[in-house]
C-alpha angles and dihedrals in degrees: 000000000000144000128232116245096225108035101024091230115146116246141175113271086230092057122125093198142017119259091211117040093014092244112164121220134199106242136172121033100345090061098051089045090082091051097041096055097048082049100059096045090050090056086049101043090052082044091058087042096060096046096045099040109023091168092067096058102018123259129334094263144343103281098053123084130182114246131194128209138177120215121178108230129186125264130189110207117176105221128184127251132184121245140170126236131193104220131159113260112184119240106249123231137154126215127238135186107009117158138134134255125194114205134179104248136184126323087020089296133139140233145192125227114198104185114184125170119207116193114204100224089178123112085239138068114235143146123279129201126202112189108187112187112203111217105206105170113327079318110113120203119190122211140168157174136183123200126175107240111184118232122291084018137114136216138188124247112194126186127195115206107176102211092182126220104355126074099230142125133266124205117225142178125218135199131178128214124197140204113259117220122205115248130172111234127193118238136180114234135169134233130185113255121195111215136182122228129162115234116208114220133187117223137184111221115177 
């Protein structure tokens, strides 16, 4: 049995209209369509469920079972190691006084004096090079000296530019190398290392 939806009367579920407020009713095959074809996508849609997530029903079917293994595969990691390298660190020094000094000469002639003093402040004794290039004129002249100078000393350099009859001034630039001792000094570096871990993996037998 049934009830109307506007009177409340019960009625058969078979009935075209209602005896009590005259409501009619579909019947037969138009008012099951609905029903049957939400029927038919809902079966379809559970069937597509168990076949794309089967761990959300079970298995498939009766006879699979999900299995799970380990197997130890290979890796390559790189990892860092510490090492030692021999490589040239200059000796470090600073300069002090220099300075230039013009003089009257032989035969009336004049000359530039350029003094620098160079003070080795490394732990270690080693030879130092001043090269001082004398620009007269657009016309460059090199010259150099090394001296070795032990460690926490100083030592003079003193250059000669003869700049002939007249009493003038001569620019100059001035570099100093010095000697490079041989450290060993800790770096980090990286090897490949082949190492061995299981992997666990899920899989579906029937």
């Amino acid at each position: 049995m049934a009830f109307c939806f506007d009177c409340g009367k019960e009625i058969s579920r078979d009935a075209d209209i209602c005896p009590g407020c005259g409501k009619k009713f579909k019947s037969g095959i138009k008012a099951k369509l609905p029903f049957l074809i939400a029927g038919i996508f809902g079966v379809f849609f559970i069937i597509a469920v168990i076949y794309t997530e089967p761990s959300i029903v079970g298995l498939h079917s009766a006879g699979c079972k999900n299995v799970q293994t380990e197997e130890v595969r290979t890796f390559i990691e790189q990892e860092p190691y510490n090492d030692f390298e021999t490589v040239g660190t200059p000796l470090r020094y600073y300069v002090d006084g220099i300075g230039t000094n013009t003089i009257l000469w032989v035969n009336y002639t004049y000359r530039e004096i350029l003094t620098a003093r160079i003070k080795n402040v490394d732990e270690v004794e080693g030879a130092f090079t001043m090269i001082v290039n004398f620009n007269d004129s657009g016309t460059i002249t090199t010259v150099n000296q090394t001296y070795s100078i032990p460690a926490g000393k100083s030592r003079l350099f003193s250059f000669n530019y003869d700049v002939g009859f007249e009493d003038r001034h001569v620019n100059f630039t001035y570099s100093v190398e010095p000697e490079k001792i041989s450290v060993q000094k800790q770096v980090v570096k990286f090897r490949n290392v082949t190492k061995l871990k299981p992997v666990t993996t899920n899989k579906t037998v029937c």
